[in-house]
TIRO-2110 file (N, C-alpha, C; in Angstrom, 1 decimal):
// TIRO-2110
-37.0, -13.9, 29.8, N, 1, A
-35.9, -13.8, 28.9, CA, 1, A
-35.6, -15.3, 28.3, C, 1, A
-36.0, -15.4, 27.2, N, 2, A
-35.6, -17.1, 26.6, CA, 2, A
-34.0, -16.7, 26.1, C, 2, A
-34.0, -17.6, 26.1, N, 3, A
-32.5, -18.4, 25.9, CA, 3, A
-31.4, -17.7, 24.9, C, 3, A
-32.5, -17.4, 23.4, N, 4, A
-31.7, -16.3, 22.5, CA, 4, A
-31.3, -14.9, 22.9, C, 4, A
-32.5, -14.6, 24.2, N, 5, A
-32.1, -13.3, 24.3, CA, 5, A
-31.1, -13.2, 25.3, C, 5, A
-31.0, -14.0, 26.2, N, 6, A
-30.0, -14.3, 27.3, CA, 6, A
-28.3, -14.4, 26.5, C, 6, A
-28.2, -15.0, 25.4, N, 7, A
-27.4, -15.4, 24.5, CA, 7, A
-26.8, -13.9, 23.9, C, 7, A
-27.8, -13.3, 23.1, N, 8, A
-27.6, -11.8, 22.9, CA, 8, A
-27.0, -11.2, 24.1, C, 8, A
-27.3, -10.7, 25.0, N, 9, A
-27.0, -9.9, 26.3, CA, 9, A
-25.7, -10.2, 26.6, C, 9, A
-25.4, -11.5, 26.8, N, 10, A
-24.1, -12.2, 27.3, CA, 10, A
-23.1, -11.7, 26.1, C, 10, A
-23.6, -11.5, 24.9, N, 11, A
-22.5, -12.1, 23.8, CA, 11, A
-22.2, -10.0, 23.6, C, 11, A
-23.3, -9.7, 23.8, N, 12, A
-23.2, -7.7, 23.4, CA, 12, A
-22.3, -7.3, 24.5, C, 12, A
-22.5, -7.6, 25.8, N, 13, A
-21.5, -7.3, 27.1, CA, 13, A
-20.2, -7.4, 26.7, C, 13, A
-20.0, -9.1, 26.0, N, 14, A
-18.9, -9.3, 25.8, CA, 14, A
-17.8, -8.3, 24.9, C, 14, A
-19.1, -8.2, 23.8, N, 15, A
-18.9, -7.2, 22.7, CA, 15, A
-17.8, -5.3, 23.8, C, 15, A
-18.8, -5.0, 23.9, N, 16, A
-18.8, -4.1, 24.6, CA, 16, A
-17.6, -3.7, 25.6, C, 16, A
-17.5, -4.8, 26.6, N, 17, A
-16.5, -4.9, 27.8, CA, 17, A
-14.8, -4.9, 26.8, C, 17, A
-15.0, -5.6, 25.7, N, 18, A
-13.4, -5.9, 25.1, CA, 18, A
-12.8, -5.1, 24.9, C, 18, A
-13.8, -3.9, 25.3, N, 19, A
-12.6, -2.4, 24.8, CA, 19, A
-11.5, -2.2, 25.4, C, 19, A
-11.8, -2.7, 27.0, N, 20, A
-10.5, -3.0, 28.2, CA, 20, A
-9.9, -2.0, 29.1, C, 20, A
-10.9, -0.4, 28.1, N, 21, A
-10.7, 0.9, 29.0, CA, 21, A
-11.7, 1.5, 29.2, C, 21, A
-11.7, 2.4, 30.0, N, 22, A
-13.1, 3.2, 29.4, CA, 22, A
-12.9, 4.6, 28.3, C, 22, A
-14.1, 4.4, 27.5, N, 23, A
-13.8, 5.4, 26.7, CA, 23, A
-13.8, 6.8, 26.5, C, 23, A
-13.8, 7.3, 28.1, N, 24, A
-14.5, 8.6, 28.0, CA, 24, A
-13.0, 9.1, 28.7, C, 24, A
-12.2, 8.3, 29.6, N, 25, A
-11.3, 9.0, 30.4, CA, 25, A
-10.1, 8.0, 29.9, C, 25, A
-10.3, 6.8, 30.1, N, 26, A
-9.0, 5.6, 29.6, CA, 26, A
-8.9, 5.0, 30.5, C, 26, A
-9.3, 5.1, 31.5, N, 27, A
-9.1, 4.3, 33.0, CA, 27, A
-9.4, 2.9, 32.9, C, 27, A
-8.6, 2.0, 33.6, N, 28, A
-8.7, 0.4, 33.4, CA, 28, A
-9.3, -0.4, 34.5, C, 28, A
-10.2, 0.6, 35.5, N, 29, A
-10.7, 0.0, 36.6, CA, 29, A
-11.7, 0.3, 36.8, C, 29, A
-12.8, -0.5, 37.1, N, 30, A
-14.0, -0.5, 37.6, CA, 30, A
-14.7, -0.3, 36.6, C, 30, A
-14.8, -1.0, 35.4, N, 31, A
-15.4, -1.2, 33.7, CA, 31, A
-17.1, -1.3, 34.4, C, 31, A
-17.7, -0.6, 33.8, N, 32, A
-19.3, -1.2, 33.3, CA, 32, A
-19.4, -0.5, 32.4, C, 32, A
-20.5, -1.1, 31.6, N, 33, A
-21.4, -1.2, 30.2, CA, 33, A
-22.5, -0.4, 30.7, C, 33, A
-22.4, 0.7, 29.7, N, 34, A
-23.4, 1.9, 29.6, CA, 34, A
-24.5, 1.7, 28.3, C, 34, A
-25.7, 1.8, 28.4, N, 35, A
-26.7, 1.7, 27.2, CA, 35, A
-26.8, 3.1, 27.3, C, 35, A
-26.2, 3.5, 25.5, N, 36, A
-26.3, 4.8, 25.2, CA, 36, A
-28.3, 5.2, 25.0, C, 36, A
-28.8, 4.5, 25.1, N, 37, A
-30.2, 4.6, 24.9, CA, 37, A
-30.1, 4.3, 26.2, C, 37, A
-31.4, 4.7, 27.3, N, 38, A
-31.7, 4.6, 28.5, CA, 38, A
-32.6, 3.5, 28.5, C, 38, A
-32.6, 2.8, 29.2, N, 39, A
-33.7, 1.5, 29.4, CA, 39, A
-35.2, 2.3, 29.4, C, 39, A
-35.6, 3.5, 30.0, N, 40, A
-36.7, 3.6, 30.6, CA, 40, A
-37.1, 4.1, 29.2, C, 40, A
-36.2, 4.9, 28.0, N, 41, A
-36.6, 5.6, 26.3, CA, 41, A
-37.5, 4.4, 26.1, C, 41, A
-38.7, 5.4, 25.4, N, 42, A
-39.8, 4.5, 24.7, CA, 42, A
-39.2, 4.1, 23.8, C, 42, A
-38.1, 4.2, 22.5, N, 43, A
-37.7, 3.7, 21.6, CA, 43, A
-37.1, 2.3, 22.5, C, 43, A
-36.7, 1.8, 23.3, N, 44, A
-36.3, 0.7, 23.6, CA, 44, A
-37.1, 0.2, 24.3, C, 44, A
-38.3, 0.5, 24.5, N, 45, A
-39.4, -0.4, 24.6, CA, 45, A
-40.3, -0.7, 23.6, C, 45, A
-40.6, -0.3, 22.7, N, 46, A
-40.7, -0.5, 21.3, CA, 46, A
-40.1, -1.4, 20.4, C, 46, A
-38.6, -1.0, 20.7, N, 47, A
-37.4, -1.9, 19.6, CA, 47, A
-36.7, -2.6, 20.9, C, 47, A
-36.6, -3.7, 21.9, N, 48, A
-36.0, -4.0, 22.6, CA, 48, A
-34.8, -4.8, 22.2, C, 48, A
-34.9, -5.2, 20.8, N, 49, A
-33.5, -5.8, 19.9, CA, 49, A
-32.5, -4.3, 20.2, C, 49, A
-32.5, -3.0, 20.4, N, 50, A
-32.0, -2.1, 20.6, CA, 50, A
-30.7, -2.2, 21.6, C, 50, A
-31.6, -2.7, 22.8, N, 51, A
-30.8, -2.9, 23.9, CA, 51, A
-29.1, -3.9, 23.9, C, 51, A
-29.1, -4.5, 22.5, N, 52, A
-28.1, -5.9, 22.2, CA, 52, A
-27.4, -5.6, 20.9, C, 52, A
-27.9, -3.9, 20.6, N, 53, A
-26.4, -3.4, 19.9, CA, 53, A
-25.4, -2.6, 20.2, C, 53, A
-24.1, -3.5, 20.7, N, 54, A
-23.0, -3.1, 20.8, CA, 54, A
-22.7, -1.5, 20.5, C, 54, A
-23.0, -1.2, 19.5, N, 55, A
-22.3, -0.1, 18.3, CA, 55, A
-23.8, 1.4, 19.5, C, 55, A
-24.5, 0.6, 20.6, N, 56, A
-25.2, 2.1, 21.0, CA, 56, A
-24.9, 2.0, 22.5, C, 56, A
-23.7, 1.5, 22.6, N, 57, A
-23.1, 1.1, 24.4, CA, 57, A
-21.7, 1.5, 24.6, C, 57, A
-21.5, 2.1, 25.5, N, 58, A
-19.8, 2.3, 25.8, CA, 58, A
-19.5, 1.3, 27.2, C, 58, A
-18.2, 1.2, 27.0, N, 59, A
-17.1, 0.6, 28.0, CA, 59, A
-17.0, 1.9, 29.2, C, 59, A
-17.6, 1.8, 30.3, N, 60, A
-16.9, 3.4, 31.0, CA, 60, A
-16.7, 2.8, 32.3, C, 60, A
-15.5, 3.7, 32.9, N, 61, A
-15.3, 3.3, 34.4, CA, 61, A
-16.6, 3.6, 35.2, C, 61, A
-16.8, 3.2, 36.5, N, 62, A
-18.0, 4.2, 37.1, CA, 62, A
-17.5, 5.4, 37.3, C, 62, A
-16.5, 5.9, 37.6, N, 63, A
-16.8, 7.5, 38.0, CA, 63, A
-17.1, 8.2, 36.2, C, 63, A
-16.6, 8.0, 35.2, N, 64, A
-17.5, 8.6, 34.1, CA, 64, A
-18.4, 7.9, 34.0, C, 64, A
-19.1, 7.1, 34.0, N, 65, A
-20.2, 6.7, 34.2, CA, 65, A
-21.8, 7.0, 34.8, C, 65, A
-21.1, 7.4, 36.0, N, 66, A
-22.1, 7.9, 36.6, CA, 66, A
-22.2, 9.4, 37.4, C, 66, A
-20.5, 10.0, 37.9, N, 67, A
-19.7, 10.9, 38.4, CA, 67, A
-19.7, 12.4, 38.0, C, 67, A
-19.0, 12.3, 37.4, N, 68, A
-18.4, 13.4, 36.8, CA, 68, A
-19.3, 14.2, 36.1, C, 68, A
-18.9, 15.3, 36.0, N, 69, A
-20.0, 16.4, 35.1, CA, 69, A
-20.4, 15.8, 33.8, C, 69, A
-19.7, 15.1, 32.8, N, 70, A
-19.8, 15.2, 31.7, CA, 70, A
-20.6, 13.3, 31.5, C, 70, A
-20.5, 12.7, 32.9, N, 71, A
-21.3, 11.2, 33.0, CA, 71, A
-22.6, 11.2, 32.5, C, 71, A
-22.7, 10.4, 31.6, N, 72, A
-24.2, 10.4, 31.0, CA, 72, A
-25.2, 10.4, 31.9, C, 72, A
-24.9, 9.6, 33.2, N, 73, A
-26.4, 9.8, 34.1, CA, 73, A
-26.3, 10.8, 35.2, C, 73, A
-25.3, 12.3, 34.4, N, 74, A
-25.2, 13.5, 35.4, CA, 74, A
-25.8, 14.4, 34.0, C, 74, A
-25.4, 14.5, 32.8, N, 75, A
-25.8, 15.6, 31.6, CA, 75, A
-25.2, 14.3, 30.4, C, 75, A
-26.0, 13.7, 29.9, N, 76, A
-26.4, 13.1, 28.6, CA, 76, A
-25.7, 14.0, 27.3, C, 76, A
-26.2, 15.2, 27.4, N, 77, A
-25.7, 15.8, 26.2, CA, 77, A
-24.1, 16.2, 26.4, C, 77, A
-23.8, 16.5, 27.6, N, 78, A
-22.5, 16.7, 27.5, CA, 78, A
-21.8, 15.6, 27.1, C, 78, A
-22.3, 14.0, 27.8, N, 79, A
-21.4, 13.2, 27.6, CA, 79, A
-21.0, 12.4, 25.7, C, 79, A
-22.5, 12.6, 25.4, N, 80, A
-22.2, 12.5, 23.5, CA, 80, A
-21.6, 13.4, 23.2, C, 80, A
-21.7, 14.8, 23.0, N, 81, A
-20.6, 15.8, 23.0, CA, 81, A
-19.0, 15.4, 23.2, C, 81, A
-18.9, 15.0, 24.0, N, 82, A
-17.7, 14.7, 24.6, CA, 82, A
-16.9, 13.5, 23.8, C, 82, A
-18.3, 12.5, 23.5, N, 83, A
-17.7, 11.0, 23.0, CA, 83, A
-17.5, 11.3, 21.1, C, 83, A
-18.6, 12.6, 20.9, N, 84, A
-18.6, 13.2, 19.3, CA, 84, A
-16.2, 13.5, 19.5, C, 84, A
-16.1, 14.2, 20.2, N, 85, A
-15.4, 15.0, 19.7, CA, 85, A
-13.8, 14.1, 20.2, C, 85, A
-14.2, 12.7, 20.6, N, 86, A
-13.0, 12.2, 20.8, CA, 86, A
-12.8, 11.7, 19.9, C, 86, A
-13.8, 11.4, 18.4, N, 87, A
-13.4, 11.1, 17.3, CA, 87, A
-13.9, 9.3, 17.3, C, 87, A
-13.0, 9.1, 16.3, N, 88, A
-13.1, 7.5, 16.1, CA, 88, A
-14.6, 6.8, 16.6, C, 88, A
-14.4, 5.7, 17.2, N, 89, A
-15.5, 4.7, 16.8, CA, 89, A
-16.4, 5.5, 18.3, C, 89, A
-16.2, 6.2, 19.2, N, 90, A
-16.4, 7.0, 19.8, CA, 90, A
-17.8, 7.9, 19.2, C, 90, A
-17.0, 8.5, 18.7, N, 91, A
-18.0, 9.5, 17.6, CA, 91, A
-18.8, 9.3, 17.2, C, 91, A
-18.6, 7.6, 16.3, N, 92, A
-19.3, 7.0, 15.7, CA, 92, A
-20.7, 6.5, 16.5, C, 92, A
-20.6, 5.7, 17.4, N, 93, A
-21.3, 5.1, 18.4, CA, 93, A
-22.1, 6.6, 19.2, C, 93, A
-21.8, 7.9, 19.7, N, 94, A
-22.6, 9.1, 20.1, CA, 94, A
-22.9, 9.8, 18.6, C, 94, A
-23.2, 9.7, 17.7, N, 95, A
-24.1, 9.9, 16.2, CA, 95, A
-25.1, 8.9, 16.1, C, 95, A
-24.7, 7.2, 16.3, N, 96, A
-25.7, 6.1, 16.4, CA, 96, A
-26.7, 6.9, 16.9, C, 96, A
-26.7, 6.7, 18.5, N, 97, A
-27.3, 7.1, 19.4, CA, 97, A
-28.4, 8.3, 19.1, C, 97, A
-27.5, 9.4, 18.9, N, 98, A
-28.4, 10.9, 18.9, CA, 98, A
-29.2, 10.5, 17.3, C, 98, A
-29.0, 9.8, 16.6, N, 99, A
-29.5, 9.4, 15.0, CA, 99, A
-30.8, 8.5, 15.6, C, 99, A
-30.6, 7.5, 16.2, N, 100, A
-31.5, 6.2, 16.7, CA, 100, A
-32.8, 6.9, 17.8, C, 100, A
-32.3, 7.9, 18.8, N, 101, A
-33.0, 8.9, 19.5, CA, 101, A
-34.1, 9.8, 18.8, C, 101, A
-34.0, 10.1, 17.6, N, 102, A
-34.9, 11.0, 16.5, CA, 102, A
-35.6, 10.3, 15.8, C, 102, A
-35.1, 9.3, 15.5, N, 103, A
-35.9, 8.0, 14.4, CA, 103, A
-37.6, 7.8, 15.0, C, 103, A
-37.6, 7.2, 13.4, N, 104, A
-39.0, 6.9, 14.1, CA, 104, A
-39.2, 5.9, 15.2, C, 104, A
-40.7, 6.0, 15.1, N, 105, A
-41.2, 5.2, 16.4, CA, 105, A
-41.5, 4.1, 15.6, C, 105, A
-41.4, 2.5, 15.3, N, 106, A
-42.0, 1.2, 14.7, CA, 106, A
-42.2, 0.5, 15.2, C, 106, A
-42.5, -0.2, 16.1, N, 107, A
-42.8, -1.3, 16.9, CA, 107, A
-42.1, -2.7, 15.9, C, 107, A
-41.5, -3.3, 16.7, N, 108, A
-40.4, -4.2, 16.1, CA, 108, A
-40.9, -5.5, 16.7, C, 108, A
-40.8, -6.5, 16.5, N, 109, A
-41.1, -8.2, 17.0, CA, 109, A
-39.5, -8.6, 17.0, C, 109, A
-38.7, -8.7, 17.8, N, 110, A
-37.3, -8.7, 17.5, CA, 110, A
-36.9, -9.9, 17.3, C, 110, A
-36.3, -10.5, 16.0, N, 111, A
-35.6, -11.6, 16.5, CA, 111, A
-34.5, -12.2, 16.9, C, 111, A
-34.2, -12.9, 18.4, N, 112, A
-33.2, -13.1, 19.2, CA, 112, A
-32.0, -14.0, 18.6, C, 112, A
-32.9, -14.8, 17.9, N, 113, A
-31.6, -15.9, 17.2, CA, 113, A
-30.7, -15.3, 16.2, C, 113, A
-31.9, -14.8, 15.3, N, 114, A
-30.9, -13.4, 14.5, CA, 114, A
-30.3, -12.5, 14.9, C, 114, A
-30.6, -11.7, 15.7, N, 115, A
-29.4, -11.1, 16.2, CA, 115, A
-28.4, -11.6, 17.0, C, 115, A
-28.5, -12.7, 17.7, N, 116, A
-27.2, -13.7, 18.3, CA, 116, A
-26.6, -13.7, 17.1, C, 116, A
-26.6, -14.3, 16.2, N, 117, A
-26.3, -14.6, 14.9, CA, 117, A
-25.5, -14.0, 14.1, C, 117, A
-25.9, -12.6, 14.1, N, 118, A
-25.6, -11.0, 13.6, CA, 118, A
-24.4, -10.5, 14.7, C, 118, A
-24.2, -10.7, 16.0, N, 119, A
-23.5, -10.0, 16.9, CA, 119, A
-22.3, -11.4, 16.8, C, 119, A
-22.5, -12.3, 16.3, N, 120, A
-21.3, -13.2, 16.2, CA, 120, A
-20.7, -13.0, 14.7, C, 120, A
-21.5, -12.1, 13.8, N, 121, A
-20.7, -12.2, 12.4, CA, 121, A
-21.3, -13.2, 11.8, C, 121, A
-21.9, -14.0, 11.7, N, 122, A
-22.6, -15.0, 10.4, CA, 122, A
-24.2, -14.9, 9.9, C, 122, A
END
């Protein structure tokens, strides 16, 4: 991992974590950062700039995270379902996702400084 992409990762978490709840239940404890795209999906081995957009990650406690019926790493479809119908940037971010999941396949050369760059706004 060079330096831009360590820079991305740090700055998307940051992105990501500021939400301060989790978004599936509201709970204020035990925060981790969920990749709405699964590490192991060929599209994010293909496009690994993927991995360092904010707008395909939620803020979740662990028990929706990982727990509960509706936890993405217990039923995936239930949990966009769930994130569809709470509306707002929620919605927005489980459409990314299920949109980005269908898309084509392109093999990408990603660049890290640009998207540091892009995830800071300039």
């Amino acid at each position: 991992m060079d330096k831009w992409e360590r820079k991305c990762k740090e700055l998307c978490h940051e992105i990501v974590m500021s939400v301060g709840h989790c978004e599936a239940c509201g709970s204020t404890v035990n925060l981790e950062q969920h990749h709405g795209i699964f590490l192991s999906n060929q599209r994010l081995k293909l496009n690994p700039e993927l991995k360092y957009d904010p707008d395909l990650q939620f803020c979740l406690c662990a028990d929706s995270h990982k727990y509960r019926p509706y936890s993405p790493h217990v039923d995936n479809d239930s949990f966009l379902q769930k994130m569809t119908d709470r509306g707002g940037h929620q919605k927005y971010k489980a459409q990314k996702i299920i949109q980005t999941k269908q898309g084509e396949l392109i093999l990408k050369d990603p660049d890290y400084e640009r998207i540091y760059l892009e995830l800071k706004g300039e």
